[in-house]
C-alpha positions as CSV (number, residue, x, y, z in Angstrom):
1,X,-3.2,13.8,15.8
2,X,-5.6,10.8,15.7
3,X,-4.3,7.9,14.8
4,X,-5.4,6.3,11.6
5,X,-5.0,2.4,12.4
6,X,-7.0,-0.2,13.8
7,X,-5.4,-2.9,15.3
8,X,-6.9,-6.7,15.4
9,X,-6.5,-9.8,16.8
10,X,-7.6,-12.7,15.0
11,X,-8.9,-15.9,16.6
12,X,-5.7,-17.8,16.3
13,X,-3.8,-15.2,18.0
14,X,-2.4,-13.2,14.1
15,X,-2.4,-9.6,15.0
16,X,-3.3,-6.8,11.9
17,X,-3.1,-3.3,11.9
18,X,-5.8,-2.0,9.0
19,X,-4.8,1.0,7.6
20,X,-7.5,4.1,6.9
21,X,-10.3,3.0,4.2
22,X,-9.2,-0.7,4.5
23,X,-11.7,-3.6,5.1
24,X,-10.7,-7.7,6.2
25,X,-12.5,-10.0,5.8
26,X,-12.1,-14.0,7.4
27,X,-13.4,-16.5,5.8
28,X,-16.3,-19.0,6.9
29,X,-14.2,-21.8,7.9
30,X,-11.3,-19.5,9.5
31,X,-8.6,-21.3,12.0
32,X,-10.1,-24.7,10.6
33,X,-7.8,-26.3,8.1
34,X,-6.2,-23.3,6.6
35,X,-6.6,-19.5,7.8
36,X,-8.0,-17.8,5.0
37,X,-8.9,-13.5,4.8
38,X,-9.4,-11.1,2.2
39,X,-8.1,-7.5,2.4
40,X,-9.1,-4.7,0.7
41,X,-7.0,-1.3,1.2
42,X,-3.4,-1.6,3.5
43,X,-3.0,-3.4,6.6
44,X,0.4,-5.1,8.4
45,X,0.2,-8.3,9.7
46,X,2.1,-10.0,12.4
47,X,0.9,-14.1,11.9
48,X,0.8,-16.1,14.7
49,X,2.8,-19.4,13.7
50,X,0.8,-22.4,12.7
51,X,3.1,-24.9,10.4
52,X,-0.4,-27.2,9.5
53,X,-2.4,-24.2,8.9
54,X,-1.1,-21.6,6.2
55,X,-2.4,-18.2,6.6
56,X,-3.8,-17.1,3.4
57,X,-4.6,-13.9,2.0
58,X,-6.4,-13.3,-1.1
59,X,-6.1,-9.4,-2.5
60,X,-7.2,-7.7,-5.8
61,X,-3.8,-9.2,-7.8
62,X,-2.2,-11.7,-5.9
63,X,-2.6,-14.6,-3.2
64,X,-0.1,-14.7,0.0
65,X,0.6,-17.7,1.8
66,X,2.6,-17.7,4.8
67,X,2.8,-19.9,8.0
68,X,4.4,-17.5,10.6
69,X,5.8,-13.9,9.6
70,X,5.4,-10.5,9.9
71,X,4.8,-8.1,6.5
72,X,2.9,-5.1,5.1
73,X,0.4,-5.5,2.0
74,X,-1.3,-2.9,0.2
75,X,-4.0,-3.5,-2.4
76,X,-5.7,0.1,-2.8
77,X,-8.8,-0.4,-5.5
78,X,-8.0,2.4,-8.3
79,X,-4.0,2.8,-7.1
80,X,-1.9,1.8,-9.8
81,X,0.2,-1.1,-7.9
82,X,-0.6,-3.4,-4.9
83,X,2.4,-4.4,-3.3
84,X,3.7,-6.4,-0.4
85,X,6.6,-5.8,1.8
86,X,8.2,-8.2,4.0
87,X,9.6,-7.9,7.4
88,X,10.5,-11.0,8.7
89,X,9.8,-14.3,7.5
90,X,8.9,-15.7,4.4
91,X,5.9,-15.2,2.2
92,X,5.3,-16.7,-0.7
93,X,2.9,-15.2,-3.5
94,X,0.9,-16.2,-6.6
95,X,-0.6,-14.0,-8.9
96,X,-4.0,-14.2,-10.1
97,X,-3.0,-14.5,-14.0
98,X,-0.1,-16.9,-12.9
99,X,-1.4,-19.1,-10.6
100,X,1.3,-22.3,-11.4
101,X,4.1,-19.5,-10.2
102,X,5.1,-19.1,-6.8
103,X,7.2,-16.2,-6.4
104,X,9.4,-16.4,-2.8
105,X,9.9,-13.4,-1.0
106,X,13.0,-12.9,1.9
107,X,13.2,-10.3,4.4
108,X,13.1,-6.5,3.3
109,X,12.2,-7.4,0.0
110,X,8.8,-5.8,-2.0
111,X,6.9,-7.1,-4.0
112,X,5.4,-4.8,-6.9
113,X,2.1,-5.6,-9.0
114,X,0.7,-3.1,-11.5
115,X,-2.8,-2.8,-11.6
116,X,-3.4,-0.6,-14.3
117,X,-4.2,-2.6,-17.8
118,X,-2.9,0.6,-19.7
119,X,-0.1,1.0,-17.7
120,X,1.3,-2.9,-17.8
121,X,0.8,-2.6,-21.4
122,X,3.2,0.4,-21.7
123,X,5.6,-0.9,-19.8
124,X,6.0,-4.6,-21.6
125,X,5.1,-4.0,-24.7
126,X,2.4,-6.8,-24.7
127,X,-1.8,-7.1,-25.3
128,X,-3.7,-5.9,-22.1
129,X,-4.3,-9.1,-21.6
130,X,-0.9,-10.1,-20.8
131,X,0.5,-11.6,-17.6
132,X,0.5,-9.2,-14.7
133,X,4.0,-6.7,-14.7
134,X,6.0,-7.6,-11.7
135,X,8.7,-6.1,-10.0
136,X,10.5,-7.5,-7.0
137,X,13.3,-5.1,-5.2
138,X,13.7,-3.8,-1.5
139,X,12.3,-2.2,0.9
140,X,12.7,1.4,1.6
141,X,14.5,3.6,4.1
142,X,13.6,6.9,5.5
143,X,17.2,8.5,5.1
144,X,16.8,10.8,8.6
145,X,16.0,7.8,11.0
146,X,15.9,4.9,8.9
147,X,12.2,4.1,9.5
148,X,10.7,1.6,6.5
149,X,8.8,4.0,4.2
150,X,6.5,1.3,3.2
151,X,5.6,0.5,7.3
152,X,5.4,3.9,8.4
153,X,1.6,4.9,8.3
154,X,1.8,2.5,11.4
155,X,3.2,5.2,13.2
156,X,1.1,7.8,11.3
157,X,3.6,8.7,9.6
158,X,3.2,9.9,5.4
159,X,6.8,9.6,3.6
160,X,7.1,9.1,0.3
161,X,10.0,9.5,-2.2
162,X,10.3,10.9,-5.7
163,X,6.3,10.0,-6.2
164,X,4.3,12.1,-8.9
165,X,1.4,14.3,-7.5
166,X,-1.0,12.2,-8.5
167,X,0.0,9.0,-7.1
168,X,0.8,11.3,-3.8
169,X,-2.8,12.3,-3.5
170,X,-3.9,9.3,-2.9
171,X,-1.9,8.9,0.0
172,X,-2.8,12.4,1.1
173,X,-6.5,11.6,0.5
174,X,-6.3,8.0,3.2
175,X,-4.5,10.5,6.3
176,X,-6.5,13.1,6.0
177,X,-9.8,12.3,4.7
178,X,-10.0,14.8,1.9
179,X,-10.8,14.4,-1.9
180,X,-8.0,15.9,-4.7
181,X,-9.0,17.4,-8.1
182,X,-6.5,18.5,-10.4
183,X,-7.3,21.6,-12.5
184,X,-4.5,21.1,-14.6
185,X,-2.4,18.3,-16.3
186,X,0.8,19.9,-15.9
187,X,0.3,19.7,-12.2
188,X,-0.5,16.1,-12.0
189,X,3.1,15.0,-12.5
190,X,4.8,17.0,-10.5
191,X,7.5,15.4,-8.3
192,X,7.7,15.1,-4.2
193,X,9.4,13.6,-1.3
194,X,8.4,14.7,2.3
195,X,7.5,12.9,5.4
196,X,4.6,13.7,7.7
197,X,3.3,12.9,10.8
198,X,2.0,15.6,12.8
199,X,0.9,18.2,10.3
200,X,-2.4,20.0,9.3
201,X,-3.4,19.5,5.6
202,X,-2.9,22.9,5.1
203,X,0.9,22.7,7.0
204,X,1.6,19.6,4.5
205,X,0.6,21.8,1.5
206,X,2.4,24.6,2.2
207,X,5.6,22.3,2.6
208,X,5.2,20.9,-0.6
209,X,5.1,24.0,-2.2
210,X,8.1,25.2,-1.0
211,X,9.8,21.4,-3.5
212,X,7.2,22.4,-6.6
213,X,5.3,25.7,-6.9
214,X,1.4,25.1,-7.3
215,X,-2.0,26.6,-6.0
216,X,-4.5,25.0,-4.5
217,X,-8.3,26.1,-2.6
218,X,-10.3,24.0,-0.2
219,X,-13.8,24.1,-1.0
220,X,-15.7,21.7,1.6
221,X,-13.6,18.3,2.1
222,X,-12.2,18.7,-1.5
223,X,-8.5,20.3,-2.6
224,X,-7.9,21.9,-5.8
225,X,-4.7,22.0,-7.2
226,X,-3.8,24.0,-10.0
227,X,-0.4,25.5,-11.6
């Protein structure tokens, strides 16, 4: 299986590993007085330590500054959450709509931004225009080897817990470069955990069938799923 990562190495020695449909982008002044990059899409950086130069990176919700660490973000346009996981280290992050708070984050702890206006608006009860929902807890392990969930794609490796077909598909879409349409609404929340690696799309289907019964056709580089 190809791998889906490309790995980086940054002029003052930071190593990143972009993960499938992700783009970075260094600024014009990069490795002068601060070290500043914009990511769109999931990538895992390991920062080369630099305490008079913070190491700055701007996605869709939130700003991360850090001066030497190593941690995971993931800022998908259209997903309903970015998020940022941390390794080792400290980061510490500011949102776009709060930028006079500075949230800390220690070791094995996430960070979780929603994206969605409707779906921040649901869950506090407040204008669209409110503050940003945020959601800080910790990271994930796989239960059979204790690999972090939210790291794995480094290995090429899909595993996911207790996620709702839709949100699933987009992961499903980044691995194996194919495009999901859902027939019916029914289908869209049904309810998986799995973990891939080597498997055909067709292999990964099959196994998720076997957790919720559903149908699906492949007509060109698109999957229909239906009840």
């Amino acid at each position: 299986t190809q791998k889906n990562t490309l790995e980086q190495t940054l002029p003052d020695g930071t190593k990143v590993f972009l993960n499938q449909n992700s783009t970075l982008t260094a600024a014009a002044d990069f490795n002068n007085e601060t070290r500043t990059v914009t990511l769109t899409g999931e990538a895992y950086f390991d920062v080369k330590k630099d305490q008079h130069r913070p190491f700055i990176i701007h996605a869709q919700k939130m700003n991360i500054k850090v001066l030497g660490t190593a941690f995971n973000v993931k800022s998908y346009p259209g997903d309903k959450s970015s998020e940022t996981s941390l390794i080792r280290g400290l980061i510490e992050v500011t949102l776009n709509d709060r930028p006079h708070e500075k949230i800390i984050l220690h070791p094995a702890e996430k960070l979780v931004v929603m994206n969605d206006e409707q779906t921040k608006k649901d869950a506090v009860g407040e204008k669209a225009n409110a503050p940003s929902s945020v959601v800080i807890s910790k990271i994930n392990y796989a239960p059979a080897d204790s690999a972090v969930i939210e790291t794995s794609w480094l290995d090429n490796r899909l595993i996911f817990r207790d996620k709702i077909f839709t949100e699933l598909a987009g992961e499903l879409e980044r691995k194996y470069g194919m495009t999901f349409r859902f027939g019916d609404e029914a289908v869209k929340q049904l309810m998986f955990s799995a973990n891939f690696k080597n498997e055909t799309i067709y292999q990964a289907l099959n196994a998720l069938q076997l957790a919720n019964p559903f149908t699906y056709s492949i007509q060109n580089e698109t999957i229909v799923i239906t009840k």
